[in-house]
VOKOL-269885 format. One record per residue: residue in three letters; x, y, z of N, C-alpha, C, O in turn. Coordinates in steps of 0.05 Angstrom, whole numbers, plus 5000, padded with zeros to 4 digits. Example, Ala and Ser with C-alpha at 12.3 -4.5 7.8 and 13.67 -1.06 7.14 Angstrom:
REM residues 2
ala526448865156524649105156526449345156528549345169 ser525749555142527349795143525850015157526850235161 
END
This chain:
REM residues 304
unk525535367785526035077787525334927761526634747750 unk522035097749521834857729524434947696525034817676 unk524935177705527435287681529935107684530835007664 unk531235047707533334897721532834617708534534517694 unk530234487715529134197697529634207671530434017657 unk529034447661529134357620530834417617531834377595 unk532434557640534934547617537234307625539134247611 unk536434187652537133947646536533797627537933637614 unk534133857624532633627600534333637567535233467552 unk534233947565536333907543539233927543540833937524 unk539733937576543333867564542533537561543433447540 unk540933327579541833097585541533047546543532927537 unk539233127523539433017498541033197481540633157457 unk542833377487545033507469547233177469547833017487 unk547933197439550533067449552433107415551333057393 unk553733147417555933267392555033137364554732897360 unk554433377342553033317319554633167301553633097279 unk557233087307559733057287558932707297558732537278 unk558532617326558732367339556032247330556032027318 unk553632387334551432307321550832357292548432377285 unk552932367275553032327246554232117241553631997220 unk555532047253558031807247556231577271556531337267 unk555131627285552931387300551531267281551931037275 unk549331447268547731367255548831287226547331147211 unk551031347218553131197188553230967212551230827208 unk554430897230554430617232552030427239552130187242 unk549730607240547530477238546730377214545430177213 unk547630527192546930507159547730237157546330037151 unk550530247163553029987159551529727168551429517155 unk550029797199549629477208547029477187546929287171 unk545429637187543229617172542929457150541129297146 unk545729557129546029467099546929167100546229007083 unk548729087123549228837132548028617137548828387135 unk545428737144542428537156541028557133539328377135 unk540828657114540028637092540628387075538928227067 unk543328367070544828207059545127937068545127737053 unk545327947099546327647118543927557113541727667108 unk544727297114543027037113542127067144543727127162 unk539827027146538126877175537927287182535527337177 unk538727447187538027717194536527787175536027677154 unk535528037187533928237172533828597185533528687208 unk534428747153535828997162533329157181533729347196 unk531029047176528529177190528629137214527229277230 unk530628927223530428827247532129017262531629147282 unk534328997247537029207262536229437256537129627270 unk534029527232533429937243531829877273532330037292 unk530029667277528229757303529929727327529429897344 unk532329527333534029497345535529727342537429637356 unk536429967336538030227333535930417336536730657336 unk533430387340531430617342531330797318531031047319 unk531830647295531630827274528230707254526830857241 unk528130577255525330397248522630607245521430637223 unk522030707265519430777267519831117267517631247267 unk521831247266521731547250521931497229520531627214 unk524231217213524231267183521531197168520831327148 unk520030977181517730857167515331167175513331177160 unk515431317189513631557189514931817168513331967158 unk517031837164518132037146517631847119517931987100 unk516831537108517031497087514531447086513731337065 unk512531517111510131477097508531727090506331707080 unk510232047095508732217091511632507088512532707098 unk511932287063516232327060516132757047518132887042 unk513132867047513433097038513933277062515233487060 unk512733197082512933327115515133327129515833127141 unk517133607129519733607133521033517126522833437141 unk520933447098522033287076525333327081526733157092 unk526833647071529833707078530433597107532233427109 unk528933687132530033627158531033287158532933167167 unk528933227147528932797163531132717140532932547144 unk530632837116532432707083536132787104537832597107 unk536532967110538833047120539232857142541632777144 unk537232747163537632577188538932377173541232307173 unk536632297161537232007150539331957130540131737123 unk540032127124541832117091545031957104546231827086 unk546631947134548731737135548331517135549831347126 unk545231477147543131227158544231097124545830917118 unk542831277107543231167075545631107059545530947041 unk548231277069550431277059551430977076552030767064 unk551731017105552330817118551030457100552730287095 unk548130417093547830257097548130097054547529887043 unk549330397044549930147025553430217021554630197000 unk554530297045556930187050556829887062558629717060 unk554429867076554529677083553829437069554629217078 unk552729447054551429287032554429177007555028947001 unk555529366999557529316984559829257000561729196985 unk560529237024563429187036561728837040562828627034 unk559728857048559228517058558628387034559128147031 unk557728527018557728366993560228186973560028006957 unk562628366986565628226985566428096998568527986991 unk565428047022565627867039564827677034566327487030 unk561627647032560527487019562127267008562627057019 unk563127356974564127206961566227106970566626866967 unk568427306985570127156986571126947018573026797021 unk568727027035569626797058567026677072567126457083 unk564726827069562226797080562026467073561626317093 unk562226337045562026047048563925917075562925747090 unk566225987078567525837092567625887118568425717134 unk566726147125566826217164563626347160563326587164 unk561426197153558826397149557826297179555726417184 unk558526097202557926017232559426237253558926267277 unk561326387235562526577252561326787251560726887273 unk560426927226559327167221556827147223555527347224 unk556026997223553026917240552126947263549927047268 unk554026857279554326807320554127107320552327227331 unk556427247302556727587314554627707312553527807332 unk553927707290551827817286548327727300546427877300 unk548327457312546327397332546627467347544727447363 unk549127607357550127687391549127957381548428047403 unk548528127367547928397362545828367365544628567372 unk544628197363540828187363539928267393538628437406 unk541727977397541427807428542328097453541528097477 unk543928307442544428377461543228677462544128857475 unk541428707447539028927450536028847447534028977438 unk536328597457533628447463531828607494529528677492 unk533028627512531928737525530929087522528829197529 unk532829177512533229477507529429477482527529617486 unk529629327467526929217447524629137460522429217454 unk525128937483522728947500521629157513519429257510 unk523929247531522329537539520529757521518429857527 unk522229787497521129927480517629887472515730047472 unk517929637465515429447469512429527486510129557478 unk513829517513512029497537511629887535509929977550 unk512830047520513730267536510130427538509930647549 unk507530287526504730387525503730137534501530057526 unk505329997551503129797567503829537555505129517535 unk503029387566502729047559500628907571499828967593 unk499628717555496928587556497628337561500028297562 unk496328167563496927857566497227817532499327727522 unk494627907515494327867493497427897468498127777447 unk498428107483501728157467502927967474504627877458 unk502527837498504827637507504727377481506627287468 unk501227287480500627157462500727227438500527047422 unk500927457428502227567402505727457396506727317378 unk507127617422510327457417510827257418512827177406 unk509027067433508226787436508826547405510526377400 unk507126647395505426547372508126567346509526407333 unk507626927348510127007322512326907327513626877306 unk513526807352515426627345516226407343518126337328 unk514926227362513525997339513825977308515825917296 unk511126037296510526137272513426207251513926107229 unk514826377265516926467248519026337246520426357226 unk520226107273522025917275521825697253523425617237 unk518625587260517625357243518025437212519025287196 unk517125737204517225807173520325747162521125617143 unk521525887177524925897165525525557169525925427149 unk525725417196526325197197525025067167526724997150 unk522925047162522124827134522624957111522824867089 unk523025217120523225327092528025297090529125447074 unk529225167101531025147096532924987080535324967085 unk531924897064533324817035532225047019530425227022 unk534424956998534525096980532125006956532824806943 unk530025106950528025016934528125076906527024886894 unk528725186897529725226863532225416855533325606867 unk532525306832533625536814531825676801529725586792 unk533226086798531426156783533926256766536126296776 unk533226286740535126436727534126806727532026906722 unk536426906734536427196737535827356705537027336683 unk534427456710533627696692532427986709532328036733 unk531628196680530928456696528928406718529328486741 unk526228246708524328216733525428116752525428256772 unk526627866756527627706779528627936795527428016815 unk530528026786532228336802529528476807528728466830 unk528328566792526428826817524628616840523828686863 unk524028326827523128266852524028236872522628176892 unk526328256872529628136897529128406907528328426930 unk529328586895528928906902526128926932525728936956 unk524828906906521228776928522628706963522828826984 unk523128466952523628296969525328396993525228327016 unk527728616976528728727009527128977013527729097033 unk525829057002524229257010522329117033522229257053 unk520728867035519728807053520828777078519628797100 unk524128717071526128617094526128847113526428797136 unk525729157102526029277121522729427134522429587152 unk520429297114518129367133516929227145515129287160 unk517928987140516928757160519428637171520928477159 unk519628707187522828647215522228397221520328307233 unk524628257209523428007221525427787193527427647193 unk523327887175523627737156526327787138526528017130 unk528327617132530627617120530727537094530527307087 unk531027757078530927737040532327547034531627357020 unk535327577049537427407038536627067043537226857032 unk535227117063534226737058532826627034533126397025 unk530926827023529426696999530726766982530226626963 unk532826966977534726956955536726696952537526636929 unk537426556971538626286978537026146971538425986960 unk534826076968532325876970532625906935533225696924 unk532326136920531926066899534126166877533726236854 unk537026136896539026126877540826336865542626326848 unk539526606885540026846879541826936886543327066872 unk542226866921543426996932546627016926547227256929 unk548426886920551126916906551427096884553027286883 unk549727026865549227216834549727476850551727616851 unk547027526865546527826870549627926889550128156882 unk551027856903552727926916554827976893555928186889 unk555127786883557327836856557428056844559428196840 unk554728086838553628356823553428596836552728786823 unk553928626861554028946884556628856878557528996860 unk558028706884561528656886562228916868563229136873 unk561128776841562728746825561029046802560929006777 unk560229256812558229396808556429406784556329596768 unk554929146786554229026757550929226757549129186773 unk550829376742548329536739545829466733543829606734 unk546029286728544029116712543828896731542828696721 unk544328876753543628816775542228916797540328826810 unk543729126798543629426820541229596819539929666838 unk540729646795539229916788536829776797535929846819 unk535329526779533829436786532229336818529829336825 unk534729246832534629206863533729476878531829496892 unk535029626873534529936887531530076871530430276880 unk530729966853528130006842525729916856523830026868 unk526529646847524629546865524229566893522129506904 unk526929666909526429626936525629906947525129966971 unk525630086922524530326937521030336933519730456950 unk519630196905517930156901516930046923515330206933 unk517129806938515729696963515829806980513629806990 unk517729946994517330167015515430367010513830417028 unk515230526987513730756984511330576990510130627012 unk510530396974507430296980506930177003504530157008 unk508730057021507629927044508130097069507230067092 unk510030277060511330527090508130647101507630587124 unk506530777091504030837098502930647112502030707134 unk502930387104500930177118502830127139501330147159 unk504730077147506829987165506630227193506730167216 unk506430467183505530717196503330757220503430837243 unk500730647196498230707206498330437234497030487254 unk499630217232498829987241500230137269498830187289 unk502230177269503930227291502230567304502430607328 unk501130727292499930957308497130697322496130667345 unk496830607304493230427317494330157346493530127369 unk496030047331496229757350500029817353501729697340 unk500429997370503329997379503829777391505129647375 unk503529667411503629527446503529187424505229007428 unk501329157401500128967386502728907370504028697373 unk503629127350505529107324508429117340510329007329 unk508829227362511829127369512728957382515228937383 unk510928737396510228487406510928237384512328037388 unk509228327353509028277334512428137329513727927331 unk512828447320516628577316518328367326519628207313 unk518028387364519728287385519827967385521627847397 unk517527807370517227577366518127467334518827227331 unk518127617313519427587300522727577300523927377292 unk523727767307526527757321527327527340529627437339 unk525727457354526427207379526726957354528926857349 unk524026857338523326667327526126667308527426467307 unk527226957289528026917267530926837284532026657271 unk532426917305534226997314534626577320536726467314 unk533026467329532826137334533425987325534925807334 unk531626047291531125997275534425907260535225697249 unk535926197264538426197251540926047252542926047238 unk539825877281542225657286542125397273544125307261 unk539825267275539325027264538825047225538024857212 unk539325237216539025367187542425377176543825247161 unk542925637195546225737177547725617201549525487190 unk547825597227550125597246550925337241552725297224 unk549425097258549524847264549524717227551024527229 unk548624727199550424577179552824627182554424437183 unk553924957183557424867182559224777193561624777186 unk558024657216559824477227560024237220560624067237 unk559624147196559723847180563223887180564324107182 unk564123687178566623587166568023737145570123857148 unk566323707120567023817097567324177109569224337108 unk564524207118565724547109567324667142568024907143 unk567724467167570924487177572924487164574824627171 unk572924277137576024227128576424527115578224667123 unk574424597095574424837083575525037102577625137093 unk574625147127575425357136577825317152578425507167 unk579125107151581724997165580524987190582425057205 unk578524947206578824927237577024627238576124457221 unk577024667269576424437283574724497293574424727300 unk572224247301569524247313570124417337568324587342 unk572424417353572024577378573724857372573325067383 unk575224807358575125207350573825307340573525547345 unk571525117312569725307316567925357329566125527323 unk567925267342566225207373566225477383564625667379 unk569025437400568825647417570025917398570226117413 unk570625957379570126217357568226357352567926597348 unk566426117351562726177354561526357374560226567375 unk562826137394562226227421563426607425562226817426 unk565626527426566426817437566027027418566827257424 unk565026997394564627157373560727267380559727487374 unk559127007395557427117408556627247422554527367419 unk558727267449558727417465559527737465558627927477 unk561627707446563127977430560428097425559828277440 unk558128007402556628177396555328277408554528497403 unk554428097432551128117454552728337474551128507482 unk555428367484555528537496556728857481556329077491 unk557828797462558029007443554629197438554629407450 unk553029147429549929197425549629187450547429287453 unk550429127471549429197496549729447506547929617510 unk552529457509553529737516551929967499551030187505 unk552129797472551230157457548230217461547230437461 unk546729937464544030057475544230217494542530397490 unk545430257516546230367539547230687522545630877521 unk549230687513548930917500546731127493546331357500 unk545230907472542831037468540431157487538631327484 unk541231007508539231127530539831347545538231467559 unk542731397542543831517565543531857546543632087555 unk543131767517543932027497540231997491540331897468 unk537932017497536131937476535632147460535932377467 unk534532057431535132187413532832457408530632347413 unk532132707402529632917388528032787370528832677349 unk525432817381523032717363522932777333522733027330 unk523032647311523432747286521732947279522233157268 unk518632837292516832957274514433117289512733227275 
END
């Protein structure tokens, strides 16, 4: 009987190596995307794909089955600076003018593995005290982006500015939550730098991927230890950052483009883009719905 169980157990997590290579490349894709979008963050969409917390343990002790996890992860990697360079053309060439559309979609991707994230959350218990953890962090994180939404300076770009932009998405993906591309907006960056992946300006690039591997190596350890000590604490944390930043994102990027001026720009009308919004929201929340569902139905071998 108990032979009959495991091997249910491992037909139910077999599932075709060709499908889960090309899963996790389109995990890379949304990944490299949340990197880039204004109001997202790619840390947010690895914990939302369940890729978050194997990659931050293989990068905090990146010598331990180094070939096995480098091979897992390596479409995760290919995927996500396809994804980084296809949106970065986007970027320039329509993101000013439909950036309330590609926004909605991309909040409906959040919005619709919100629950699939809670569970995850609760999956070692829940305290009142987490409640007041998710409580708090989003609050906290709505109010930050809300004031922090003008644009506060120009910086002129040089080599440092680039590795700190680097830094800066390096944090994006160990602290989930937090979206690089907003403070690259804040201080004038964010166009330059898109120009520059466009347009494969090296002296852009090299530096970004410098710096952003520099911050992971040094904070992947600490990001690690927090989550083996305060799981139930740091994904509460996570789940309130995502709520707060996800809020946050309407009254920031959604709700300006509906001024006049940047309707005329995109040729539509207050109620097409209305309901473009709209149904471009729903598109995402149940799109990310289903595939959470996927994911449960396939779950994935413990990396480590």
């Amino acid at each position: 009987m108990k032979e009959q169980e495991s091997g249910i157990i491992r037909e139910q997590k077999q599932i075709n190596p060709v499908a889960d290579w090309f899963i996790r490349l389109l995990k890379g894709v949304l990944v490299g995307i949340g990197f880039i979008l204004p109001g997202l963050s790619g840390g947010v969409l690895a914990v939302i794909f369940g890729i978050y917390d194997p990659l931050i343990r293989f990068l905090a002790d990146i010598r331990r089955k180094f070939l096995k996890n480098a091979l897992y992860f390596l479409p995760v990697a290919i995927g996500a600076a396809i994804g980084i360079v296809l949106f970065a053309v986007v970027v320039e060439k329509a993101f000013g003018k439909y950036a309330a559309l590609f926004v909605s979609l991309f909040v409906g991707f959040v919005a619709g593995t919100f629950p699939s994230l809670y569970k995850t959350a609760g999956k070692q218990g829940r305290k009142s005290s987490d409640m007041g953890i998710l409580i708090v962090t989003t609050i906290a994180i709505f109010a930050l982006m809300l004031v922090g939404g003008q644009q506060l300076t120009e910086v002129t770009p040089n080599l440092m500015v680039w590795l700190g932009s680097g830094l800066l998405m390096g944090l994006g993906l160990i602290v989930p939550g937090m979206s690089p591309s907003n403070f690259l907006i804040y201080f004038g960056l964010y166009d330059k730098m898109a120009i520059g992946i466009k347009d494969f300006d090296f002296g852009v690039i090299i530096p970004l991927i410098i710096g952003f591997i520099v911050c992971v190596l040094l904070f992947a350890k600490l990001a690690s230890w927090l989550f083996r000590r305060y799981y139930s604490g740091m994904y509460h944390f996570i789940l309130g950052m995502v709520v707060g930043s996800s809020l946050a994102i309407f009254p920031t990027v959604v709700f300006p483009a509906f001024t006049a001026e940047q309707l005329a720009a995109a040729g539509l009308t207050f109620w097409g883009a209305l309901l473009m919004s709209l149904l471009l929201f729903i598109a995402g929340t149940v799109a990310s719905w289903l595939f959470s569902k996927v994911e449960e139905k396939y779950p994935r071998e413990e990396m480590f």
